[in-house]
MILOFI-132785 format. One line per 8 residues: number of its first residue (from 1); their letters; for each residue x, y, z of C-alpha. Coordinates in nm, 3 decimals. Layout:
NUM> A> X:Y:Z ~ ...
***
This chain:
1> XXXXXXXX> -4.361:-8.730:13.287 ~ -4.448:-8.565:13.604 ~ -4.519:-8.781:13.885 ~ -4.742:-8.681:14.181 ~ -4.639:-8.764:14.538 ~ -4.929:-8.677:14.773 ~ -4.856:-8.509:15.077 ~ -4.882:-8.649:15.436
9> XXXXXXXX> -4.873:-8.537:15.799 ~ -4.525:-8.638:15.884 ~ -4.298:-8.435:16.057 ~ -3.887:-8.474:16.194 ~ -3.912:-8.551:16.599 ~ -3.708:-8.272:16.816 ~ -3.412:-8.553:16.832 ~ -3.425:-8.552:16.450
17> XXXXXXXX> -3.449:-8.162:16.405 ~ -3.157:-8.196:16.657 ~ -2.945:-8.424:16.412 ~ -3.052:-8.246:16.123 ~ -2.859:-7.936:16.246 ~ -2.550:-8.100:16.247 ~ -2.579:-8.185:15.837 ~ -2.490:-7.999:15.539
25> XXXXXXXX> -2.771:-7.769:15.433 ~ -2.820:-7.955:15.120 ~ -2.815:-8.298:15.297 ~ -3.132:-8.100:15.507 ~ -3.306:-8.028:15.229 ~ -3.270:-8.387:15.089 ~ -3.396:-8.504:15.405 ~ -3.704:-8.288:15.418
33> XXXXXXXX> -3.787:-8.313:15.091 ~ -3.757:-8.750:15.162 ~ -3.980:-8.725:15.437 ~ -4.234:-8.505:15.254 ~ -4.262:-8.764:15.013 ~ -4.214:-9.073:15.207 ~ -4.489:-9.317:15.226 ~ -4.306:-9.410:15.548
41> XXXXXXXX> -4.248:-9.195:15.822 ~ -3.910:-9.238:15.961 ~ -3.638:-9.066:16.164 ~ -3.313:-8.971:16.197 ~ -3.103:-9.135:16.436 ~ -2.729:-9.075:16.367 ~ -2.597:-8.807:16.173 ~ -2.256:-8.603:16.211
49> XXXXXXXX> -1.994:-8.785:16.404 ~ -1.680:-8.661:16.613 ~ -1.351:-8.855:16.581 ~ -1.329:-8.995:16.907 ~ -1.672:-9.145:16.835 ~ -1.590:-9.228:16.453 ~ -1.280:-9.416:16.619 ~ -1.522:-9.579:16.845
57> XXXXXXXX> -1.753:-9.703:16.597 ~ -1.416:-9.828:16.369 ~ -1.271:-10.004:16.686 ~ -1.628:-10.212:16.713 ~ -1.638:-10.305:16.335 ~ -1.959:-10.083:16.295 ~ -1.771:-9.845:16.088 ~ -1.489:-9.902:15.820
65> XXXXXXXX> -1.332:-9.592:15.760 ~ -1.186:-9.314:15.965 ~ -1.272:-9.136:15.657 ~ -1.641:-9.168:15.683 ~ -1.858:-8.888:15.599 ~ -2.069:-8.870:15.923 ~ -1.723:-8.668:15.988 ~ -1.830:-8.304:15.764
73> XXXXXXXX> -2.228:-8.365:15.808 ~ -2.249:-8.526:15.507 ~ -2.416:-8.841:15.629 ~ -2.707:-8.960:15.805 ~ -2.836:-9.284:15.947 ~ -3.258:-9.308:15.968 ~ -3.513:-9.544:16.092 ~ -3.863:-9.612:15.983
81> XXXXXXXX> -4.089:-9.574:16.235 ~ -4.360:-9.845:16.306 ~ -4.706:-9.862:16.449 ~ -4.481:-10.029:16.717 ~ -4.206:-9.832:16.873 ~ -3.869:-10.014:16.895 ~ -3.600:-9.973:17.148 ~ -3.301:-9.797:17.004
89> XXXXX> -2.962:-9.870:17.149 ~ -2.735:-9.604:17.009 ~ -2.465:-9.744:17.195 ~ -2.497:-10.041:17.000 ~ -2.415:-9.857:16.669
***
């Protein structure tokens, strides 16, 4: 069965594109392709990690591992975007 996923106008924010460079090209792809077929437009608002801020995020309990894959690009964290735009506090993560 084929199914048919209709096309809409999103598109990945310069702060996204910016993450996105970070990531595996496959993980890219994956992403694209998501947001292509999304029915929710969302972004990307974490992706790869250095060790000083992996240990960070460990430290604070937002992270478990010092193993994590945000460490070779082969993670990202996204956000759907509403009519009403949010405050993000990275910091917090």
């Amino acid at each position: 069965m084929t199914v048919h996923h209709p096309s809409n106008d999103f598109h990945f924010s310069r702060r996204s594109e910016t993450h996105l460079a970070t990531l595996n090209p496959a993980l890219v792809k994956v992403a694209r392709l998501a947001l292509r077929r999304s029915r929710v437009d969302f972004t990307i608002i974490s992706s790869r990690r250095d060790r000083i801020e992996q240990r960070r995020l460990v430290a604070l309990g937002k992270s478990q591992t010092m193993d994590s894959r945000h460490l070779k690009g082969r993670r990202w964290i996204s956000s759907p975007l509403t009519l009403k735009p949010a405050k993000a506090d990275l910091t917090a993560l």
